[in-house]
N, C-alpha and C positions, 0 to 999 in steps of 0.2 A: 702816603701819596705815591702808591708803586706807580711805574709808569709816567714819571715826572721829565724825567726828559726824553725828549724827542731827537735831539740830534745836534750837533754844530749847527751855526748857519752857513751855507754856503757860501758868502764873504769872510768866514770867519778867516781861514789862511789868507786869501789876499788881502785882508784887512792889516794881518799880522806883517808881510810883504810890503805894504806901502809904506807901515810904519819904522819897520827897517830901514826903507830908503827917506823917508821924512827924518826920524829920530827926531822931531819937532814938536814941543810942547805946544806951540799951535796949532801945528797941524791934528795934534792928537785931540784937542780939547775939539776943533773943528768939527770931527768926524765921531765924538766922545757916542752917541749913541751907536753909532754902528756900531763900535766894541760892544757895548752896551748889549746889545740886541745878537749879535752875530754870535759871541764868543763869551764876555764874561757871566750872562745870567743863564745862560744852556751852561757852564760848567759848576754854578751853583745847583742847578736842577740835578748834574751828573753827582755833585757830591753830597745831596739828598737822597736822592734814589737810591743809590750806590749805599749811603748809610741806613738806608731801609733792607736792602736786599743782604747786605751784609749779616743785620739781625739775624734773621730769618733764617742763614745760612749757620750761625754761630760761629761767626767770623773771628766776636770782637773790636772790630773797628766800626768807628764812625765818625763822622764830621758836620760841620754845617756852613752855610752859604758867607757867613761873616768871619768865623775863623779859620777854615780849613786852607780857602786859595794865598795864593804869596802874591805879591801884588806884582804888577806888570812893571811899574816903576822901578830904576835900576838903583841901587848903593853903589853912589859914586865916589862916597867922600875919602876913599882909601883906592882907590883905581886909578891906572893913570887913562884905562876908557872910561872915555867922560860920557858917551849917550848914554841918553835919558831913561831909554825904556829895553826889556827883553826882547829877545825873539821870538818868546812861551812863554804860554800862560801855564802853572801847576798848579798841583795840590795835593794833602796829604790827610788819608783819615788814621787815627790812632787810638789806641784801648782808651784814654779821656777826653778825645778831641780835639786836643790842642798839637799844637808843634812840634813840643818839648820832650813827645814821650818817644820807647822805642817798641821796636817791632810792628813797623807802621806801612802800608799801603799807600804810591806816591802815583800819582799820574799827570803826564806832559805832555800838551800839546803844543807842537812850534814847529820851522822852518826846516829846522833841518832833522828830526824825524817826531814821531809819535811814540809813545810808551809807559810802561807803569812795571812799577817794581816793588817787592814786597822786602823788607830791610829791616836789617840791624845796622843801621849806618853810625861810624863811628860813636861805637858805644863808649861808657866812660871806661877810664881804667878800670875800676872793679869787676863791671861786668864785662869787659875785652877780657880780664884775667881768668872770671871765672868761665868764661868762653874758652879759652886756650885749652886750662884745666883740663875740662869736663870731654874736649876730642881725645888728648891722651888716656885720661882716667877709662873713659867709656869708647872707646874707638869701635866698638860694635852698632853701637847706638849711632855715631856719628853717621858712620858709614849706612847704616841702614837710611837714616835719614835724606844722604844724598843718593842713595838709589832712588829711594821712592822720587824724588826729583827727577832723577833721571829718568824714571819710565814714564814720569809725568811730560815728558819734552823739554826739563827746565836743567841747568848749570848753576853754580853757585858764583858769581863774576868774582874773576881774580884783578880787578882794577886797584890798580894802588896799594898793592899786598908790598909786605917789605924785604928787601930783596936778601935780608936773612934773618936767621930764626932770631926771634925775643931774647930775653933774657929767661935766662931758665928753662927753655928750651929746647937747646944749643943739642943734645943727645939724642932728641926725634929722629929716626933714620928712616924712619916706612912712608915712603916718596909722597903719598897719600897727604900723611896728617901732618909731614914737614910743611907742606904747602900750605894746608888748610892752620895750622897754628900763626903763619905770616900773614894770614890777612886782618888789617885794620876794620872790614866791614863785612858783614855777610849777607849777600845780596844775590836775588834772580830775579831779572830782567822778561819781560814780554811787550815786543815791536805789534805796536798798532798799527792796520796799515791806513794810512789817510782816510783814503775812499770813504771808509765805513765810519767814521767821527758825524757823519751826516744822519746817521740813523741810531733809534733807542737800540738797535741790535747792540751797539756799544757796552750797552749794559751785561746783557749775559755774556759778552767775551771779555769782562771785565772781574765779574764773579765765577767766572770758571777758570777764569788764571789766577788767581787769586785762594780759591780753592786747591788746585794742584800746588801752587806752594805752601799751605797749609803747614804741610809738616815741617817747614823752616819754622814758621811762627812758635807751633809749639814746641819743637828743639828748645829756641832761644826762651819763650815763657818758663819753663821746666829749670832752667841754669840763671832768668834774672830771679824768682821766686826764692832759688837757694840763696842766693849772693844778697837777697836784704839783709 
């Protein structure tokens, strides 16, 4: 079904906007079609499409309209914010489609920016370990990896990396792979700008960033493959 979505609706952000300022399960149910229509079934169409053009490309990833989005509703029961709902809508496609796996493609639309990012987000020990491993072991390999990112326009985000080395570690001194050994997750980021969530163009700037990270993916596939 290439060509399946068309774009946001143009209520989709104020939609998201009011509901911010509402945080009202009435108010929500009220307006439930506009979501409806605006925002959550154009992002089902995005994560159709998107799992169509990914084939195509041999991506590996894909998703669908029922499992891929996270719901707009918020988990309160351990927060002491109690509103009810998000500020974004996301979602994630992955090598089996579900949630659970890694080296997965995320995309967010919300209030306070646009974006998708291609991830190894908090892998398990094993494969965090044999991720560590495999910079020291291979740091040609690594390094080549994050150039090709870098000529691709992408960074590898150092959010939440630990502000010293692992255990076992501790001897890395090549400023580089000290860095890259502390992070908890390996992640590049690309900023959607608003405007354009209104149009299918979304689609090929969505598989063309997506493609330039490419080589994160297979880095990480290359090092979970060893660690089964």
């Amino acid at each position: 079904m290439a060509d399946a979505f068309k774009g946001f609706g143009q209520k989709a952000i104020p939609f998201l906007k009011a509901l911010d300022f509402h945080q009202s399960r009435e108010w929500f149910q009220e307006n439930r079609d506009l979501y409806e229509s605006q925002l959550h079934e154009p992002f089902c169409d995005l994560v159709e499409t998107l799992t169509e053009r990914f084939a195509t490309a041999g991506l590996g990833l894909r998703g669908d309209r029922k499992k891929s989005l996270f719901r707009i509703n918020r988990d309160v029961r351990f927060s002491k914010d109690k509103r009810p709902y998000n500020r974004h809508l996301s979602a994630i496609l992955s090598p089996d489609g579900t949630k659970m796996e890694q080296g997965v493609f995320y995309v967010h639309i919300g209030l306070e920016r646009c974006f998708a990012g291609v991830a190894w987000w908090q892998p398990g020990p094993e494969l965090l370990q044999a991720m560590r491993k495999a910079i020291v072991a291979k740091p040609a390999v690594f390094r080549g990896v994050v150039s090709s990112l870098k000529k691709a326009g992408l960074e590898l985000d150092q959010e939440d990396c630990l502000k010293r080395a692992p255990r076992g570690f501790e001897e890395v001194t090549e400023a580089d792979l000290a860095q890259a050994v502390r992070n908890r997750h390996f992640v590049v980021r690309h900023d959607i700008d608003p405007a354009t969530i209104h149009s299918s163009a979304l689609i090929d700037d969505l598989v063309d960033f997506t493609l330039r990270a490419k080589p994160l993916l297979d880095w990480g596939r290359a090092i979970q493959g060893s660690a089964i």
